[in-house]
Structures are given as C-alpha cells and as structure tokens.
C-alpha positions in Angstrom: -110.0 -17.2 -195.9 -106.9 -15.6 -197.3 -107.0 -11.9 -197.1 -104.8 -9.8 -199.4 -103.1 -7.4 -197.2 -99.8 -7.5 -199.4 -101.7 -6.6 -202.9 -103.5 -3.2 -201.2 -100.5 -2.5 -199.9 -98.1 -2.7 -202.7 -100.9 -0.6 -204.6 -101.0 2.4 -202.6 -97.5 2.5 -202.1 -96.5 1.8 -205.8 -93.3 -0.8 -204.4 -94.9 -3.9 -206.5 -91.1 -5.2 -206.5 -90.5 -9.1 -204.3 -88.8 -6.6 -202.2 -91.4 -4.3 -201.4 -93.4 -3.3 -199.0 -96.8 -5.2 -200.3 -94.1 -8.3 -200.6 -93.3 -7.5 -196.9 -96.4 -7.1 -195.3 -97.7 -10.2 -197.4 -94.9 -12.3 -195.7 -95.8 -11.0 -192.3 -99.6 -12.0 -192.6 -98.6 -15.3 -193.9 -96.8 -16.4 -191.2 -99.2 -15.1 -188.4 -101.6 -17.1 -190.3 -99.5 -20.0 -189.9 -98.9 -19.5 -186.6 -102.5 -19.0 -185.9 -104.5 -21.4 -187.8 -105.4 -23.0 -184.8 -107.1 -20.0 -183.8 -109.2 -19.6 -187.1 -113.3 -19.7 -185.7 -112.1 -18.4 -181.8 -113.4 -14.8 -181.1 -111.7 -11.3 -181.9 -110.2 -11.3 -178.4 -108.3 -14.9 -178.2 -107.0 -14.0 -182.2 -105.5 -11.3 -181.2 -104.0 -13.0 -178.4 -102.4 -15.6 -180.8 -101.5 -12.8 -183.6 -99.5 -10.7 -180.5 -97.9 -14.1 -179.4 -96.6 -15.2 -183.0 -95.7 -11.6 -183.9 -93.5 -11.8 -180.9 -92.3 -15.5 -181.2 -91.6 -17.3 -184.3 -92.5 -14.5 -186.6 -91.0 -11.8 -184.8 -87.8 -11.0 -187.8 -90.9 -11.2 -190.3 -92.6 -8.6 -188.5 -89.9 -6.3 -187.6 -89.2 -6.5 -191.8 -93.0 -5.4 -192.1 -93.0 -2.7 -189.5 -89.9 -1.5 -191.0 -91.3 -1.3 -194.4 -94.4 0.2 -192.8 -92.9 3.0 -191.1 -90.7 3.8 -194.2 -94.2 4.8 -196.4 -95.9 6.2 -193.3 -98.7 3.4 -192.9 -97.4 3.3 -189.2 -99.5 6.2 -188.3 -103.7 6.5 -187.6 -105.4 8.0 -190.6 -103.5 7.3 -193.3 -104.1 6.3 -196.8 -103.5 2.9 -195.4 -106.8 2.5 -193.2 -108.5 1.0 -196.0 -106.2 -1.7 -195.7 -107.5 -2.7 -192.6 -105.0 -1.3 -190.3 -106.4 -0.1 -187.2 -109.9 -2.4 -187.6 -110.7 -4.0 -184.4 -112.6 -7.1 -185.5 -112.1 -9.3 -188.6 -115.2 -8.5 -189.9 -114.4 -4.4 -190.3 -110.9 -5.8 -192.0 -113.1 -7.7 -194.2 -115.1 -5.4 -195.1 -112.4 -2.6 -195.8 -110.4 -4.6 -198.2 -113.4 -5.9 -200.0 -114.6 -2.4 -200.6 -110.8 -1.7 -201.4 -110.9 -4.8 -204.8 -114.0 -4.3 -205.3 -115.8 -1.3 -205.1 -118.8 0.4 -202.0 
C-alpha cells in the first residue's frame, strides 16, 4: 500500500512545486519504502527498526532534504497542522487512518 504522504503535505503547505516540500517528503517516503519492503507484514516495532536504519543509511541525504523542508513550514513540531498527516502516529494503522480521513472525509 502506497500512502500519500507527499500530496497532504504539499496541500497544507501550498509548495505544490517538484521542489517542494510535498515533492520532498514524497521522496523521503519512497525510498524508506524501498529500503523496507522487506519489512512490509512484520510488526510496528521491527518497521520502525528498518525505517530508523534506512533513514540513517542509504536514505539518509533524502531525509535530511525532508527534515529540512519540514522544519522550514514548522511540521517538525507536536501539534501542528501537520498531525493529520500522520506525523507523530505510532502504528501504521493510526497513519492510515489519519490520511484517509485527510482524502477523504470522517
């Protein structure tokens, strides 16, 4: 499943542009879900193992891009406008479940 972390946000920050911060954070998630196909079905705990080891490793200038672009519209901070983005969810499911309601409506 193919979650669209980049589209939410490019909409709440308005920068829609390939240079972007959607465009950025869209990048980011792509290669940690490169990096972690493998991991696709294991539970919350060993995911976030492999998302932390790919963030560090082979996606680490992707992710310093993101966190970059993240801090520059604030989404770097708890309880932002961001959250229903599914920063700060602790298990897929929440994420899920945030950026659904986010496309499509409670």
């Amino acid at each position: 499943m193919h979650l669209n972390y980049g589209g939410c946000f490019a909409l709440i920050s308005g920068e829609l542009s390939a240079d972007g911060c959607g465009a950025a954070v869209a990048r980011g998630y792509e290669c940690i879900q490169i990096g972690c196909d493998g991991c696709v079905g294991s539970s919350d705990e060993q995911y976030a193992a492999c998302v932390k080891a790919a963030a560090s490793g082979d996606c680490a200038a992707i992710e310093q891009e993101t966190d970059a672009c993240l801090k520059r519209v604030g989404a770097d901070v708890d309880g932002n406008q961001y959250d229903v983005c599914g920063t700060n969810s602790d298990t897929w499911e929440s994420v899920v479940k945030k950026l659904s309601a986010f496309f499509c409506g409670p």
